[in-house]
Z-matrix of the N, CA and C atoms (Angstrom, degrees):
N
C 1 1.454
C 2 1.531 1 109.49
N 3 1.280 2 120.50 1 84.40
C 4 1.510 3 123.41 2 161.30
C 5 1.374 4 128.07 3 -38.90
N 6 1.399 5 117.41 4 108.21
C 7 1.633 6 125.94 5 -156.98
C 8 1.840 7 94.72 6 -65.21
N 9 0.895 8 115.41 7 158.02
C 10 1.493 9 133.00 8 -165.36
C 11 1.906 10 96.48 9 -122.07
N 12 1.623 11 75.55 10 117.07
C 13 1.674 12 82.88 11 175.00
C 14 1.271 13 114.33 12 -99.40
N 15 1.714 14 119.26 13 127.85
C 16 1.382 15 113.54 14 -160.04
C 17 1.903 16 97.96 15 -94.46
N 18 1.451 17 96.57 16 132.53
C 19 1.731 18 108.46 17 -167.03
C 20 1.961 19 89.38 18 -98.81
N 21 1.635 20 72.63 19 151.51
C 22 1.471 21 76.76 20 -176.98
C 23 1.636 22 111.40 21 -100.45
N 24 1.793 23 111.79 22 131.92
C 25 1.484 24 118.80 23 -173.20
C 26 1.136 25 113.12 24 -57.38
N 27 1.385 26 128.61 25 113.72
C 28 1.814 27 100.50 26 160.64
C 29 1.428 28 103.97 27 -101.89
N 30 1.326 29 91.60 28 158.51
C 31 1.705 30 116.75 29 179.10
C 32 1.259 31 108.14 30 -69.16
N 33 1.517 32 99.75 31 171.00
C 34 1.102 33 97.23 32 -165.86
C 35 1.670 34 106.84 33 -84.91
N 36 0.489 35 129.74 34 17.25
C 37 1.789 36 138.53 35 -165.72
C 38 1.550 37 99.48 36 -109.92
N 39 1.151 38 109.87 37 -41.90
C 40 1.572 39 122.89 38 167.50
C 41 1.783 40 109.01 39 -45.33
N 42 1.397 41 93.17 40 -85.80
C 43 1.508 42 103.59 41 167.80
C 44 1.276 43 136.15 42 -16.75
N 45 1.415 44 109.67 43 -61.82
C 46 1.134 45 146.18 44 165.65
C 47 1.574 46 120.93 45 -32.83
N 48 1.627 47 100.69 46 -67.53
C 49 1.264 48 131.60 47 177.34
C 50 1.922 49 87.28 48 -54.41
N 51 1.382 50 110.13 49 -72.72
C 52 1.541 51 111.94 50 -161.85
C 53 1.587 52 130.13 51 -57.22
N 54 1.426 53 96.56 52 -11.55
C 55 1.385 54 107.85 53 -176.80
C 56 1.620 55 80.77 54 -91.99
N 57 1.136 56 129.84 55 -59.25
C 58 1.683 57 125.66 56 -145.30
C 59 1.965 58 81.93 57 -73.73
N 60 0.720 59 127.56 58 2.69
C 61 1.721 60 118.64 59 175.22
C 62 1.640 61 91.08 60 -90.55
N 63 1.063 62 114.08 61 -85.92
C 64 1.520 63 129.74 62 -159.62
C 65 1.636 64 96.60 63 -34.82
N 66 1.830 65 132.04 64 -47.90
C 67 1.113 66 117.66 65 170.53
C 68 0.979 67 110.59 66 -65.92
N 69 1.309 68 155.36 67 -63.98
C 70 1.617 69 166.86 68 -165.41
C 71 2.348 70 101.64 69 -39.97
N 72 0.972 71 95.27 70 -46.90
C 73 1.631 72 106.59 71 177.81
C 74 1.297 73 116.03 72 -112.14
N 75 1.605 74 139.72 73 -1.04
C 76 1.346 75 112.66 74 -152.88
C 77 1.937 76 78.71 75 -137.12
N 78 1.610 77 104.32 76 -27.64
C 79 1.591 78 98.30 77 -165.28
C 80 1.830 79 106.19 78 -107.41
N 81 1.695 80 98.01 79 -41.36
C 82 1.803 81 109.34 80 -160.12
C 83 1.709 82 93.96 81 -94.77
N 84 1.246 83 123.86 82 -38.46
C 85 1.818 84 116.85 83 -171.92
C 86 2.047 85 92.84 84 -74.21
N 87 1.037 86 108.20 85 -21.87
C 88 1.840 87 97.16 86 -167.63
C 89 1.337 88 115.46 87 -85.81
N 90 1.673 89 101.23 88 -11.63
C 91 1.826 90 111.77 89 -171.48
C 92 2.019 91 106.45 90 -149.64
N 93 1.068 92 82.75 91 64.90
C 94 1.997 93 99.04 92 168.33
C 95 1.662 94 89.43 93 -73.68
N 96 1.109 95 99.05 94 142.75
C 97 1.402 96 128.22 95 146.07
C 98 1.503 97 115.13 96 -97.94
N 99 1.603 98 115.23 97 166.58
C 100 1.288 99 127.31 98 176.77
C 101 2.140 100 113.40 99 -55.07
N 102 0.432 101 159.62 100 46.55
C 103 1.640 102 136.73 101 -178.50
C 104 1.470 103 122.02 102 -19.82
N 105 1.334 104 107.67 103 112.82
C 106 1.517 105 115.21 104 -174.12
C 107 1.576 106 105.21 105 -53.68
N 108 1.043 107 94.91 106 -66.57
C 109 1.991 108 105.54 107 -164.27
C 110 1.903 109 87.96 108 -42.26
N 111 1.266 110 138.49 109 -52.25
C 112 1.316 111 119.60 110 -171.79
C 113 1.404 112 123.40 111 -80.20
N 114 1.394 113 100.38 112 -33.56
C 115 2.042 114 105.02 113 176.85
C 116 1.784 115 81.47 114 108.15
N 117 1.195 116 146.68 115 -33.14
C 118 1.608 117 133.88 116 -162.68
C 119 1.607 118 97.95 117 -127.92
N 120 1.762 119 93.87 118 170.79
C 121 1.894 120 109.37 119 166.38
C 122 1.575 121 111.09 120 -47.62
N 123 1.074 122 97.60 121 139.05
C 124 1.517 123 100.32 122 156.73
C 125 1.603 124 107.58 123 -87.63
N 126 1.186 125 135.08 124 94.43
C 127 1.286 126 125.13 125 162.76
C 128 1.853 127 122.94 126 -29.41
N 129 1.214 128 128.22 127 137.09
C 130 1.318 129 138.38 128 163.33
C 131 1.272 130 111.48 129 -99.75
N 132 1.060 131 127.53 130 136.14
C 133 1.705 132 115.26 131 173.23
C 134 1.911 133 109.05 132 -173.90
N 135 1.087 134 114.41 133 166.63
C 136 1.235 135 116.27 134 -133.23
C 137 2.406 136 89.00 135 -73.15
N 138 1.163 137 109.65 136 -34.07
C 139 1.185 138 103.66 137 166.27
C 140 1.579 139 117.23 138 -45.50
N 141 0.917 140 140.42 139 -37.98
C 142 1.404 141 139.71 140 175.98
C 143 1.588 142 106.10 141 -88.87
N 144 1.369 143 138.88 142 -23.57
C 145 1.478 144 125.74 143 144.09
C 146 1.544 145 101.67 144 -61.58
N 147 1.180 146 141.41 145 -52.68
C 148 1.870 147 113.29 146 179.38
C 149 1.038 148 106.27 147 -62.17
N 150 1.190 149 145.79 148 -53.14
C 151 1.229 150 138.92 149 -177.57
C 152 1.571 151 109.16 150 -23.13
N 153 1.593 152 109.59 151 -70.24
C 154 1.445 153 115.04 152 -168.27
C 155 1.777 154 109.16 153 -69.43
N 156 1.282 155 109.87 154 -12.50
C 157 1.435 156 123.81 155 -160.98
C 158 1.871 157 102.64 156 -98.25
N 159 1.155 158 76.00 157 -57.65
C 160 2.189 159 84.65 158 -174.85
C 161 1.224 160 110.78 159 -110.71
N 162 1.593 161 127.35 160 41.47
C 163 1.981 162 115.47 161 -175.18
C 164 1.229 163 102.35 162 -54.46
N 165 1.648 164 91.62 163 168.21
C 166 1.102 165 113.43 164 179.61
C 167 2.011 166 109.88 165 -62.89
N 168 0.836 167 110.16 166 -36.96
C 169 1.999 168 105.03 167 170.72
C 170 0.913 169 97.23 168 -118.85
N 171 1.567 170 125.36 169 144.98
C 172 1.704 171 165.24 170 -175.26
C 173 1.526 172 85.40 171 -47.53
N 174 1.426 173 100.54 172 116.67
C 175 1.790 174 94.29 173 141.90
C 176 1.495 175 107.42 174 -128.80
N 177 1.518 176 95.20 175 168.41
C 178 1.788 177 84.39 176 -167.57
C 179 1.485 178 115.86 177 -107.34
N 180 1.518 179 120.25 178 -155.75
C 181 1.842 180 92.11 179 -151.89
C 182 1.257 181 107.81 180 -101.31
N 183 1.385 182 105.91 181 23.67
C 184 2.154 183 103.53 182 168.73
C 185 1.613 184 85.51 183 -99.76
N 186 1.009 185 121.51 184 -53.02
C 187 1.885 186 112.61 185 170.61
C 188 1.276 187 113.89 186 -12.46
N 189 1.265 188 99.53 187 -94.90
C 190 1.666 189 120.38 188 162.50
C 191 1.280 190 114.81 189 -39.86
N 192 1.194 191 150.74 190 -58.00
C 193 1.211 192 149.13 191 140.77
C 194 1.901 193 124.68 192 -5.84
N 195 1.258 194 89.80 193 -57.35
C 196 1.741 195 110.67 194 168.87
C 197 1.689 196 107.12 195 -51.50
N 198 1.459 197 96.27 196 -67.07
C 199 1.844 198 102.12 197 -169.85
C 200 1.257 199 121.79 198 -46.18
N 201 1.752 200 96.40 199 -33.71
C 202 1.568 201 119.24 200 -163.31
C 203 1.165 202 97.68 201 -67.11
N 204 1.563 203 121.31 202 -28.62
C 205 2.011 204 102.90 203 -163.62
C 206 1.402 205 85.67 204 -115.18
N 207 1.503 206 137.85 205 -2.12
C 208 1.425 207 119.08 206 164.66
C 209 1.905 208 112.31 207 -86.91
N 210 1.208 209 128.42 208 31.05
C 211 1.378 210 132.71 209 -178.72
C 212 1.208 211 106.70 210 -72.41
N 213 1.942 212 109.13 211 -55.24
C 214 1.570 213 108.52 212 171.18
C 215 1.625 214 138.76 213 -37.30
N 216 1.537 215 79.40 214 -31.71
C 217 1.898 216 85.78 215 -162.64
C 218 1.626 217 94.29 216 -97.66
N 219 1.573 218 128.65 217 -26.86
C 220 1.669 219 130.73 218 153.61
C 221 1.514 220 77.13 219 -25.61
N 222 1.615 221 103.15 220 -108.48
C 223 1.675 222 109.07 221 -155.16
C 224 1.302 223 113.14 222 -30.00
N 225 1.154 224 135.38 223 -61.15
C 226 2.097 225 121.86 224 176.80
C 227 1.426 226 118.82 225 -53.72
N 228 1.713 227 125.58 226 -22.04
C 229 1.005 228 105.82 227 153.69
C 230 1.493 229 150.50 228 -93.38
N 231 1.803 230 90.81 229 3.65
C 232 1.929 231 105.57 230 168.37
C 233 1.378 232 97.44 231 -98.75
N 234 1.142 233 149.47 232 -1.88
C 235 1.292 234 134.35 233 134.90
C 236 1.771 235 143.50 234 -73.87
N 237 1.579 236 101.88 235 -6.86
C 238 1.453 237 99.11 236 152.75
C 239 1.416 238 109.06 237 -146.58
N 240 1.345 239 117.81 238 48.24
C 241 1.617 240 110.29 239 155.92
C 242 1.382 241 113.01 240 -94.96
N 243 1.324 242 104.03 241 133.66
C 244 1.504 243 111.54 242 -179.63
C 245 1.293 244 108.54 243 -88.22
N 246 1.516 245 128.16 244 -37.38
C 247 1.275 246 115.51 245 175.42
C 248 1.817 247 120.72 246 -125.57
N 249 1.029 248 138.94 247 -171.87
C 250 1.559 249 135.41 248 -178.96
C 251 1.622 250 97.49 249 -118.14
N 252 1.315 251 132.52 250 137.10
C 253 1.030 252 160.65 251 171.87
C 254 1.745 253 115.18 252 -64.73
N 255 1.908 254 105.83 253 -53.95
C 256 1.448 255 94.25 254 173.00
C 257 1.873 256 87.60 255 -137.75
N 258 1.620 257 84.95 256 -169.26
C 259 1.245 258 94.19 257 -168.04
C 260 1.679 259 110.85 258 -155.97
N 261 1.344 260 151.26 259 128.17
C 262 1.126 261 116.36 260 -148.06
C 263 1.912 262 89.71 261 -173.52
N 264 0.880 263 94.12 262 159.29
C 265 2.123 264 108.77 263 -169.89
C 266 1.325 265 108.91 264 -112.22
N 267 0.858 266 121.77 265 158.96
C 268 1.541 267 139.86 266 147.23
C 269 1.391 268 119.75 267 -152.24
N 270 1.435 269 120.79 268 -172.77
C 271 1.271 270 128.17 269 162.75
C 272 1.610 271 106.25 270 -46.25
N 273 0.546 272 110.82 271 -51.17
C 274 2.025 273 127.66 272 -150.48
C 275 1.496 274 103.93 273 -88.19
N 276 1.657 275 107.60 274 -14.30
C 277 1.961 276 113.61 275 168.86
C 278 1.813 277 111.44 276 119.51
N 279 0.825 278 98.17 277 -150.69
C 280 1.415 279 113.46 278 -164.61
C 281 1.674 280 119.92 279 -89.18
N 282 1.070 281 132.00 280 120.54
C 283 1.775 282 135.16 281 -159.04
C 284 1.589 283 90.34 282 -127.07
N 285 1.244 284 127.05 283 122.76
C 286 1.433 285 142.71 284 164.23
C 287 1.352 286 118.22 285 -109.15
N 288 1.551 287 126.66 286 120.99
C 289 1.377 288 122.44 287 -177.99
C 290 1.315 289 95.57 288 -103.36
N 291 1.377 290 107.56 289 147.53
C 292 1.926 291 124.53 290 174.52
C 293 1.498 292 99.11 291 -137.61
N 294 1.803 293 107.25 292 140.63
C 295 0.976 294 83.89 293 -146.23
C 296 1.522 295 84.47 294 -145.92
N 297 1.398 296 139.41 295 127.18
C 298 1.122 297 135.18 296 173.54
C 299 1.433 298 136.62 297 -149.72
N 300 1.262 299 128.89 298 -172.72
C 301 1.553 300 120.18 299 -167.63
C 302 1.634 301 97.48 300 -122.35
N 303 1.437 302 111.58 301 139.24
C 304 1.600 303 118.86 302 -175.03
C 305 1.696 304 92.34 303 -150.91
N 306 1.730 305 97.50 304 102.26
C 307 1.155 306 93.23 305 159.44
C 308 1.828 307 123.50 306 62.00
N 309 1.716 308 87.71 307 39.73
C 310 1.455 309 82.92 308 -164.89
C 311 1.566 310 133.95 309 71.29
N 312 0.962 311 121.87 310 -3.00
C 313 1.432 312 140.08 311 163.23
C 314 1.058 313 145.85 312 -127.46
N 315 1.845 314 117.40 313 93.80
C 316 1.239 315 135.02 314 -159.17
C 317 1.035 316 137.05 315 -80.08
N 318 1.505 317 121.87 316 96.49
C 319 1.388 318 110.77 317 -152.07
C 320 2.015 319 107.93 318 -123.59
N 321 1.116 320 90.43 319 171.73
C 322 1.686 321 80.83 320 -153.66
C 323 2.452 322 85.08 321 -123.32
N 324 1.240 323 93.23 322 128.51
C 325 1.169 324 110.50 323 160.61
C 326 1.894 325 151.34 324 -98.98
N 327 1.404 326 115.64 325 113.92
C 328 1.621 327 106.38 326 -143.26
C 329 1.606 328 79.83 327 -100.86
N 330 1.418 329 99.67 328 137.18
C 331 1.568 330 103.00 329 167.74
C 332 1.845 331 96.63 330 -135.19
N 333 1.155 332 115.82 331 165.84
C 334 1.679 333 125.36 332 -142.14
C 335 1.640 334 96.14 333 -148.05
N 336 1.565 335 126.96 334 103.64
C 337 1.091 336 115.68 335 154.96
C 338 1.541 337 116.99 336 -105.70
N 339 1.390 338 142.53 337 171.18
C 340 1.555 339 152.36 338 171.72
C 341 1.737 340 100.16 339 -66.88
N 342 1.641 341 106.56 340 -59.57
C 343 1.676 342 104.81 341 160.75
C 344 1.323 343 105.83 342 -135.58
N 345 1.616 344 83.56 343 -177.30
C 346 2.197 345 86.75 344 -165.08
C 347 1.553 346 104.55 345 -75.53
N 348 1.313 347 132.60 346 10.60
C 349 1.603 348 107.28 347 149.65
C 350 1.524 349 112.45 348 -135.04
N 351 1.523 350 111.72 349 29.02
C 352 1.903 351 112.76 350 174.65
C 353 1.547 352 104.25 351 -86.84
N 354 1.153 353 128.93 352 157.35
C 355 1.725 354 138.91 353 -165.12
C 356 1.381 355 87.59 354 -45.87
N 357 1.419 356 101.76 355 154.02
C 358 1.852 357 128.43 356 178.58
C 359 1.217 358 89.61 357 -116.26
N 360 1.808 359 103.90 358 146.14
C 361 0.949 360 151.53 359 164.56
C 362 1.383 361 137.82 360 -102.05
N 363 1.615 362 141.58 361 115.42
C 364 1.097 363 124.20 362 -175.24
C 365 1.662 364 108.21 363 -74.49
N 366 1.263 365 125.70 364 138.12
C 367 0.970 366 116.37 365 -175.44
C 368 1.890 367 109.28 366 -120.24
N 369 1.490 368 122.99 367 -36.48
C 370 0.969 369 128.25 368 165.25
C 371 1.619 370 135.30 369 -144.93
N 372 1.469 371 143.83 370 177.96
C 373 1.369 372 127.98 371 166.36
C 374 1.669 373 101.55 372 -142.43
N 375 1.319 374 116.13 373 143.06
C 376 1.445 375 133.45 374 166.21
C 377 1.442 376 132.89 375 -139.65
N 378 1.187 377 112.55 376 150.01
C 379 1.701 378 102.92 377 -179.10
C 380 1.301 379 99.03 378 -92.73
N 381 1.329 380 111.18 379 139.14
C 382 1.423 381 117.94 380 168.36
C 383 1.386 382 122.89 381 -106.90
N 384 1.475 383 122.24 382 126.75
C 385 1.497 384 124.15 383 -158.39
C 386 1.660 385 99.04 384 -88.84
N 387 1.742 386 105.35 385 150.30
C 388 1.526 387 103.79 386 -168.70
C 389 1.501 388 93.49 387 -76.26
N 390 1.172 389 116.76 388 157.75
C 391 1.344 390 135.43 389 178.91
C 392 1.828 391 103.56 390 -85.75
């Protein structure tokens, strides 16, 4: 009788999370394309996974859940937006929203430079509900 090793379930939020990692670092940070709307890469890098992972206020895990399966369509839309929607300052630099429709689902993309023409950064993704 071969002893049975009891595996541990993960949830689905687990899963979820681990698949949207493995694309986020293993498939989308190793193969950027150009972004039209900027002329350069949008860099991926592990600051923009905390971002979506640890923000600055609690979101909860259909939130996170949401972002996690909109990552794909992030990457298809910094590879053919021609232009950025907003544009906006702070202390900390420059925040660009891109912003598009996939399939009925409108989702809005935050990319983050130091100044408005040093390398871009993806920094976040959300669906935005029609008004």
């Amino acid at each position: 009788n071969p002893i049975m090793v009891r595996q541990k379930k993960f949830s689905k939020f687990e899963r979820v999370r681990a698949k949207s990692y493995q694309f986020y670092f293993k498939t989308w940070s190793q193969n950027t394309l150009v972004t039209p709307a900027f002329g350069q890469k949008v860099k991926i890098t592990r600051s923009g996974w905390e971002h979506l992972t640890i923000p600055p206020k609690r979101r909860t895990k259909a939130e996170l859940l949401e972002r996690f399966r909109l990552l794909p369509l992030a990457k298809k839309l910094l590879q053919e937006a021609s232009t950025y929607q907003e544009h906006r300052t702070d202390q900390f630099g420059h925040f660009f929203g891109l912003v598009s429709e996939f399939n009925g689902v409108r989702i809005k993309v935050i990319v983050y430079s130091r100044t408005l023409t040093s390398q871009k950064y993806f920094y976040s993704v959300m669906k935005i509900n029609r008004k």
